[in-house]
PDB file of N, CA, C and O in Angstrom:
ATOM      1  N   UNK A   1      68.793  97.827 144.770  1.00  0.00           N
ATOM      2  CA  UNK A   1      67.848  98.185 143.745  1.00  0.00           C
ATOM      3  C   UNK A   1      67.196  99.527 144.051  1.00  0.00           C
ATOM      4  O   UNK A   1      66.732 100.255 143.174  1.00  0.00           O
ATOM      5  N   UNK A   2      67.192  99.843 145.530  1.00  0.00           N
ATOM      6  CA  UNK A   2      66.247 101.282 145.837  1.00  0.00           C
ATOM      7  C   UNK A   2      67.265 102.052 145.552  1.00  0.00           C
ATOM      8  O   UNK A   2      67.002 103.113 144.985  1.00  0.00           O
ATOM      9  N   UNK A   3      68.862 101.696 145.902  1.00  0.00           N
ATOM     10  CA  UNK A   3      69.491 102.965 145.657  1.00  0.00           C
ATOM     11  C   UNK A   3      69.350 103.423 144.200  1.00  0.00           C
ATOM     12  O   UNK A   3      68.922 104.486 143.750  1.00  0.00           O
ATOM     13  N   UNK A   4      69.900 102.164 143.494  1.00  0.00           N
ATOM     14  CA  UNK A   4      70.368 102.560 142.059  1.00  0.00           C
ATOM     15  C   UNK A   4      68.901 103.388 141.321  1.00  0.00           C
ATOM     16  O   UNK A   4      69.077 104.222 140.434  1.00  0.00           O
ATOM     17  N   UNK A   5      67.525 103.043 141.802  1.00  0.00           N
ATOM     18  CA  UNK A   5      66.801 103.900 141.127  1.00  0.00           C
ATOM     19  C   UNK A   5      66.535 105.279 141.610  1.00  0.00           C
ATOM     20  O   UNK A   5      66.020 106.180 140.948  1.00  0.00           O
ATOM     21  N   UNK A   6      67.019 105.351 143.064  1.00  0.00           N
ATOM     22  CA  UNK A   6      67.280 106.853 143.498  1.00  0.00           C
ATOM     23  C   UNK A   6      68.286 107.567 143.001  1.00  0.00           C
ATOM     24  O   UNK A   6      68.153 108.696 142.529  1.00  0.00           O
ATOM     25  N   UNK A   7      69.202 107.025 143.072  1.00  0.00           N
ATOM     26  CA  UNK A   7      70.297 108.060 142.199  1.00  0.00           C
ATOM     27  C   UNK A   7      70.207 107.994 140.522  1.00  0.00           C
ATOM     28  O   UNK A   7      70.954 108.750 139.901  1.00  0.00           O
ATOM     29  N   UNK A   8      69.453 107.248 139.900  1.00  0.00           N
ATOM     30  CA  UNK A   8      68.700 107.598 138.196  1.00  0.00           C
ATOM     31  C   UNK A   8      67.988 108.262 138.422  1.00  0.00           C
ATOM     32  O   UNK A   8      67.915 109.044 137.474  1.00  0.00           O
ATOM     33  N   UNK A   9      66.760 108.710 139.761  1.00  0.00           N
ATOM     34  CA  UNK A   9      66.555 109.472 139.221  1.00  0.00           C
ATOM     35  C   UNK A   9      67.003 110.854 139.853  1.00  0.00           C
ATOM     36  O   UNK A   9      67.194 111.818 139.112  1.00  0.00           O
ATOM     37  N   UNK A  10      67.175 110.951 141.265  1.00  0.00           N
ATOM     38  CA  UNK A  10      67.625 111.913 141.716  1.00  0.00           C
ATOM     39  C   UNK A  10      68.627 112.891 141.604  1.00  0.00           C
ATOM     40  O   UNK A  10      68.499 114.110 141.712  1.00  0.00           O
ATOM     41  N   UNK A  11      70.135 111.908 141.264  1.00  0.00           N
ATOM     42  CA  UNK A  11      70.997 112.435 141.130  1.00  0.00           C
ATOM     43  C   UNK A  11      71.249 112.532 139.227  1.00  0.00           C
ATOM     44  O   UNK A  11      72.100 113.268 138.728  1.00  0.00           O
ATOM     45  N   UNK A  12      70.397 111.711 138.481  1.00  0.00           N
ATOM     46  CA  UNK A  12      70.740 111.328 137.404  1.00  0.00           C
ATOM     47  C   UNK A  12      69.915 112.693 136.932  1.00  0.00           C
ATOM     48  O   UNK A  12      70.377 113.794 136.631  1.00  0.00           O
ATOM     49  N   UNK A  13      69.077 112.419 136.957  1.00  0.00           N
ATOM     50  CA  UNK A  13      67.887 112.925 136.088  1.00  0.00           C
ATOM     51  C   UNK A  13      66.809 112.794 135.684  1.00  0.00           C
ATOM     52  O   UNK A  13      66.122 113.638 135.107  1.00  0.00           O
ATOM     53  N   UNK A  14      66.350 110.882 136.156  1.00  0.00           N
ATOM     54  CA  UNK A  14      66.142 110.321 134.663  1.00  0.00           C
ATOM     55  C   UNK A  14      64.154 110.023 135.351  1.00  0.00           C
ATOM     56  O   UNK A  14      63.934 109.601 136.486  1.00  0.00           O
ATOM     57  N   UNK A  15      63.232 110.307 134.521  1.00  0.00           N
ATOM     58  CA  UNK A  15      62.342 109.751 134.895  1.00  0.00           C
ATOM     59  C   UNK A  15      61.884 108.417 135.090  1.00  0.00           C
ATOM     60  O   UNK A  15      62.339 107.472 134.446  1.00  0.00           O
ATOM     61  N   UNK A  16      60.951 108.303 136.003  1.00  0.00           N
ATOM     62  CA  UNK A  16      60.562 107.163 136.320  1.00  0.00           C
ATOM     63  C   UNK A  16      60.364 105.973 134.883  1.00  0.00           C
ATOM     64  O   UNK A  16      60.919 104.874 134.845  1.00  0.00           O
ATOM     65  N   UNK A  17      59.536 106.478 133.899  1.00  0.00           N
ATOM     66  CA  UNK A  17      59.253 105.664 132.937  1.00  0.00           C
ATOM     67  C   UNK A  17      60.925 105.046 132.369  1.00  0.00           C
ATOM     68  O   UNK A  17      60.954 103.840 132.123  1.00  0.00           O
ATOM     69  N   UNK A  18      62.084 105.741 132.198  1.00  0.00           N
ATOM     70  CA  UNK A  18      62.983 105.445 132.008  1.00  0.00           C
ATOM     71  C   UNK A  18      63.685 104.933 133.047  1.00  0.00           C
ATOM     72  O   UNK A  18      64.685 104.527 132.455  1.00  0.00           O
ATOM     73  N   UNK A  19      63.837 104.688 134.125  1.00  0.00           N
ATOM     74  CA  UNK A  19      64.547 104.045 135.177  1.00  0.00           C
ATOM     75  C   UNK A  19      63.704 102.419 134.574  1.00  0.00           C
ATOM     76  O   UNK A  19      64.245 101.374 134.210  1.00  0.00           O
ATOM     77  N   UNK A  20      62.321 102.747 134.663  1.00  0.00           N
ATOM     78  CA  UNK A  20      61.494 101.228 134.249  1.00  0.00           C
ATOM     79  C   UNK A  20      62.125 100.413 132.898  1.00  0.00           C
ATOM     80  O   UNK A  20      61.938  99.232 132.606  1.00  0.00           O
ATOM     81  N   UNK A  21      62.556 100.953 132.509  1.00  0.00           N
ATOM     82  CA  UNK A  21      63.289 100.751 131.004  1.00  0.00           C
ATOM     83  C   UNK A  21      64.663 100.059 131.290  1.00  0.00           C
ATOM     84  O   UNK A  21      65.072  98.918 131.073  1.00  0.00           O
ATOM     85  N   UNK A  22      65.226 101.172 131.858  1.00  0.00           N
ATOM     86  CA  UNK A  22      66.937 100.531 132.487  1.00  0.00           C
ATOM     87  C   UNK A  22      67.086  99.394 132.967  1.00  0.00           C
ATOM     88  O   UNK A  22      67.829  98.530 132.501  1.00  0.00           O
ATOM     89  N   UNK A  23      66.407  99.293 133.922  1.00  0.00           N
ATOM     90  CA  UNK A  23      66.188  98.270 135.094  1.00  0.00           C
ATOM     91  C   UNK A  23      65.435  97.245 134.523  1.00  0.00           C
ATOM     92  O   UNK A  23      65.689  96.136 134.995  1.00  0.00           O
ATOM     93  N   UNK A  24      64.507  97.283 133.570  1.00  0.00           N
ATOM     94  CA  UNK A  24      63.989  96.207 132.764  1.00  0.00           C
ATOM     95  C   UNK A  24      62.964  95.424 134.238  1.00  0.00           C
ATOM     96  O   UNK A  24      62.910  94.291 134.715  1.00  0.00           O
ATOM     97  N   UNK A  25      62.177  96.942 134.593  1.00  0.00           N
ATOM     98  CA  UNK A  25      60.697  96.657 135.222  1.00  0.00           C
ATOM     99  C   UNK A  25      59.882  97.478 135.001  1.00  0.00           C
ATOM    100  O   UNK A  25      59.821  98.228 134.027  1.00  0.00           O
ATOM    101  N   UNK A  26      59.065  97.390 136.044  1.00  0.00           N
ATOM    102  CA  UNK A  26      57.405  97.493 135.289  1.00  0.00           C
ATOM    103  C   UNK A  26      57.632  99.091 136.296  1.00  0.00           C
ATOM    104  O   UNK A  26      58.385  99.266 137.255  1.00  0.00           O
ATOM    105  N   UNK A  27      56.700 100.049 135.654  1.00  0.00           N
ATOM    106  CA  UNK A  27      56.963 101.073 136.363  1.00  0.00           C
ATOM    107  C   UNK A  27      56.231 101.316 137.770  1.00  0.00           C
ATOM    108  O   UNK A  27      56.657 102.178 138.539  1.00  0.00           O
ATOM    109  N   UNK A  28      55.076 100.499 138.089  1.00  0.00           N
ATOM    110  CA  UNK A  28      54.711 100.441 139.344  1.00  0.00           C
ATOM    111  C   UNK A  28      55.954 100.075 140.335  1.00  0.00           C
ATOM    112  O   UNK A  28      55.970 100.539 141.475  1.00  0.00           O
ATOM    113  N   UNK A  29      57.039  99.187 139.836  1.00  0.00           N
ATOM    114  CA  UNK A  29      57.949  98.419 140.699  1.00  0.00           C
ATOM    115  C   UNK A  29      59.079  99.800 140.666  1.00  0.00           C
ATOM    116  O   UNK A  29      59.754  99.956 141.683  1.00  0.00           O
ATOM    117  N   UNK A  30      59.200 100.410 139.945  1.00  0.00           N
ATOM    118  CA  UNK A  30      60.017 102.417 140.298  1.00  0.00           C
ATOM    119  C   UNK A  30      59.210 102.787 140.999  1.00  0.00           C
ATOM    120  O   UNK A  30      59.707 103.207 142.043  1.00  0.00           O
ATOM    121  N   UNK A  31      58.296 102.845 140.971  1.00  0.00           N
ATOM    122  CA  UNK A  31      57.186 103.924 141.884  1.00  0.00           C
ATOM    123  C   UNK A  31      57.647 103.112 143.345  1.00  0.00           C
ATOM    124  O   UNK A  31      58.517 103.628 144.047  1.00  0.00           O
ATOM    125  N   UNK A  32      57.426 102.665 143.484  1.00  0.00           N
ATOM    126  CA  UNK A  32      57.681 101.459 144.584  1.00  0.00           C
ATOM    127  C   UNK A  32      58.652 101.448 145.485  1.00  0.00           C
ATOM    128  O   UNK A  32      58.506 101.547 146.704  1.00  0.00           O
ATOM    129  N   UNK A  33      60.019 101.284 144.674  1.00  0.00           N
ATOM    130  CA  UNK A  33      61.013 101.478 145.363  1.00  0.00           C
ATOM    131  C   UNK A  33      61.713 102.507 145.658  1.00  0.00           C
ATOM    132  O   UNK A  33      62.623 102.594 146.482  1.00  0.00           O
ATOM    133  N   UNK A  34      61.077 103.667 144.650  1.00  0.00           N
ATOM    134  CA  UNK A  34      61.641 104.691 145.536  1.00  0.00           C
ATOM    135  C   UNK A  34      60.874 105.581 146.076  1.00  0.00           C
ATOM    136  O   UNK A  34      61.145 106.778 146.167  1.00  0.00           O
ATOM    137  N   UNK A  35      59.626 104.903 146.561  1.00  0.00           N
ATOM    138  CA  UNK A  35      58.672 105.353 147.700  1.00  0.00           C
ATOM    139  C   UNK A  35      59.298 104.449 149.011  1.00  0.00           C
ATOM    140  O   UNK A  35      58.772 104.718 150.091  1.00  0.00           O
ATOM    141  N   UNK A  36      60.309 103.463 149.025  1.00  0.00           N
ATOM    142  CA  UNK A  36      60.614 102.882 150.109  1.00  0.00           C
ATOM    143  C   UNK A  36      62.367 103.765 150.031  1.00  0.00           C
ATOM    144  O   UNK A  36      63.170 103.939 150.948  1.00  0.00           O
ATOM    145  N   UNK A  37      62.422 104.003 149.159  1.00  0.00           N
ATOM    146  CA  UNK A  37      64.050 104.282 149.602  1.00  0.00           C
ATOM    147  C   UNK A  37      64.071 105.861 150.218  1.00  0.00           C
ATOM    148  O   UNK A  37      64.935 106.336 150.955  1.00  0.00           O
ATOM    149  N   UNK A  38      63.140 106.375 149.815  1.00  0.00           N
ATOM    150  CA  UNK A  38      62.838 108.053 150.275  1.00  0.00           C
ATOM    151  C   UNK A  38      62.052 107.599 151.655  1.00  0.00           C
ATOM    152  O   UNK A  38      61.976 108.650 152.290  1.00  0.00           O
ATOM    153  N   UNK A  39      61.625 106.882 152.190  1.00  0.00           N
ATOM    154  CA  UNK A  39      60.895 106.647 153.499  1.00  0.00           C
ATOM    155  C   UNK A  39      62.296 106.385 154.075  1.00  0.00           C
ATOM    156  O   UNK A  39      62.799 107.394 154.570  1.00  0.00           O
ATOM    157  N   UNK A  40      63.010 105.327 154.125  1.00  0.00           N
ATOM    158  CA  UNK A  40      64.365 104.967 154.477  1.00  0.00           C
ATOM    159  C   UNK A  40      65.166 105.947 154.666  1.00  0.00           C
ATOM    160  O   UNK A  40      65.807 106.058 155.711  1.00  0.00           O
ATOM    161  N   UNK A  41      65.281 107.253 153.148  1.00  0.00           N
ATOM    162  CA  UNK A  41      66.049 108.031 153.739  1.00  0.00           C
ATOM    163  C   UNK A  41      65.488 109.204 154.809  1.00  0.00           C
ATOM    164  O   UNK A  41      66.143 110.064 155.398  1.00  0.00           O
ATOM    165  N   UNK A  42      64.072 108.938 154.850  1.00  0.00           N
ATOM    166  CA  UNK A  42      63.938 110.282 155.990  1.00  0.00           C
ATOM    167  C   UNK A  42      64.220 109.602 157.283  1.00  0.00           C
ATOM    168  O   UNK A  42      64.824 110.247 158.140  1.00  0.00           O
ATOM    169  N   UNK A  43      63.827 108.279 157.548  1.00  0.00           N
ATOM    170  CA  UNK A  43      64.216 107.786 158.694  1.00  0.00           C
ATOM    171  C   UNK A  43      65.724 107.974 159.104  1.00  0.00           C
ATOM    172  O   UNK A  43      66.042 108.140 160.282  1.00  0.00           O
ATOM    173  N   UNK A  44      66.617 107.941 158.095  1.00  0.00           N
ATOM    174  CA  UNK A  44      68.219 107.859 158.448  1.00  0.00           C
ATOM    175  C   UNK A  44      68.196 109.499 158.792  1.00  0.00           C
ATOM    176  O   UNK A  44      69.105 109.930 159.501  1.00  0.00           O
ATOM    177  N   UNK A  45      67.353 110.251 158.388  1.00  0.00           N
ATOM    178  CA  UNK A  45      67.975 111.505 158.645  1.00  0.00           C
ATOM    179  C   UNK A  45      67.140 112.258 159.777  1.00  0.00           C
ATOM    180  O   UNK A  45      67.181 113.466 160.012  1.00  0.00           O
ATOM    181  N   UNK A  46      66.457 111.395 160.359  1.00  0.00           N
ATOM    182  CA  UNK A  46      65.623 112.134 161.120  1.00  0.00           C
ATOM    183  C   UNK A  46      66.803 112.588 162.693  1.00  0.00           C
ATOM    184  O   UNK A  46      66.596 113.529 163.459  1.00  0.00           O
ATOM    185  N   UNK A  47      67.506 111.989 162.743  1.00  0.00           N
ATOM    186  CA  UNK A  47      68.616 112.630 163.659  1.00  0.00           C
ATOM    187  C   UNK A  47      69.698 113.684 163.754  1.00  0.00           C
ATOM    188  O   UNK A  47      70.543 114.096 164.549  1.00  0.00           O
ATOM    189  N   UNK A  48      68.940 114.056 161.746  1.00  0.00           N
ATOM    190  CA  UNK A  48      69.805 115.109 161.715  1.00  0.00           C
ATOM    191  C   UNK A  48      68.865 116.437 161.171  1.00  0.00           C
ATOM    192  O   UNK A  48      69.013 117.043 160.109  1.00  0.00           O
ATOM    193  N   UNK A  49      67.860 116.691 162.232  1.00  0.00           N
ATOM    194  CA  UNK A  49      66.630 117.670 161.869  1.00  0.00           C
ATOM    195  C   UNK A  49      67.216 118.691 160.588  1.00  0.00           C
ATOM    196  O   UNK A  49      66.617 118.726 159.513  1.00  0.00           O
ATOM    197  N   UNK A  50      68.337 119.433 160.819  1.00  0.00           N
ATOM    198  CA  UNK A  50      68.708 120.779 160.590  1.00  0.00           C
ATOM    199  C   UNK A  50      68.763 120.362 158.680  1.00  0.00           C
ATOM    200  O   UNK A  50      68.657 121.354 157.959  1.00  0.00           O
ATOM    201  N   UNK A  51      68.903 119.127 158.031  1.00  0.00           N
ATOM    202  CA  UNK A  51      69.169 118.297 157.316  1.00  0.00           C
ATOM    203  C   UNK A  51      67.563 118.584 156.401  1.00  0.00           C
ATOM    204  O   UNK A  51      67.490 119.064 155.270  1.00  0.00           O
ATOM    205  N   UNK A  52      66.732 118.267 157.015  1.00  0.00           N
ATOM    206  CA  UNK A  52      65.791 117.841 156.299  1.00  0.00           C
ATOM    207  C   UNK A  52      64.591 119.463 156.333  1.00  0.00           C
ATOM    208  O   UNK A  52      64.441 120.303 157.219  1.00  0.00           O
ATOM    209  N   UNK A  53      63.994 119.343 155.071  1.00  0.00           N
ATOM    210  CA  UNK A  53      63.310 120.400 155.213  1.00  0.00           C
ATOM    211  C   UNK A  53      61.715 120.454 156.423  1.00  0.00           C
ATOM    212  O   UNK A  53      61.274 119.650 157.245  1.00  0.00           O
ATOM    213  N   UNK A  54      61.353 121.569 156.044  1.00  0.00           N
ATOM    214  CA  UNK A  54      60.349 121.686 157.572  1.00  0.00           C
ATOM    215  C   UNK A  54      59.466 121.312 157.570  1.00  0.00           C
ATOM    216  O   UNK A  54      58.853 121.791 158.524  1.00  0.00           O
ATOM    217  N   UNK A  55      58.634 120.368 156.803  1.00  0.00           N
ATOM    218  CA  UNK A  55      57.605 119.699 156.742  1.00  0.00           C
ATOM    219  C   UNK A  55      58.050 118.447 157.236  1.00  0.00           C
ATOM    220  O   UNK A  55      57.171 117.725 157.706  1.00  0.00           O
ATOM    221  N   UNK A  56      59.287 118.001 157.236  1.00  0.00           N
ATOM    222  CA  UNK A  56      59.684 116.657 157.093  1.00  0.00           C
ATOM    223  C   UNK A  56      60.153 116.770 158.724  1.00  0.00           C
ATOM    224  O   UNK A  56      60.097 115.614 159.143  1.00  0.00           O
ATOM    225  N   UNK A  57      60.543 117.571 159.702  1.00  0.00           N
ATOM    226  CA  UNK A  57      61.115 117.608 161.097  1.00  0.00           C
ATOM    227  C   UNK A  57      60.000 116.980 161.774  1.00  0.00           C
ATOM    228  O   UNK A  57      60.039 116.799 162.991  1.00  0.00           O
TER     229      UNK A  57
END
């Protein structure tokens, strides 16, 4: 569920209010999960410093 609303909106396009629509939830529950899937992905990438921008090293 965190991916599919990261890549609607990241790779898609699509705003949050519309991912809430797709997914047939409430938009606190978008806000939500992809405040956990963007935490997740900095953790996966924290081994790859050169990867992530410079606030995030």
């Amino acid at each position: 569920e965190q991916r599919v609303a990261t890549i609607l909106c990241d790779v898609e396009g699509y705003d949050y209010n519309a991912i809430a629509d797709m997914m047939q939830v409430s938009l606190g529950t978008v806000k939500s999960r992809m405040s956990r899937a963007r935490s997740k992905l900095r953790d996966c990438l924290q081994s790859f410093g050169e990867l992530l921008p410079l606030a995030y090293r």
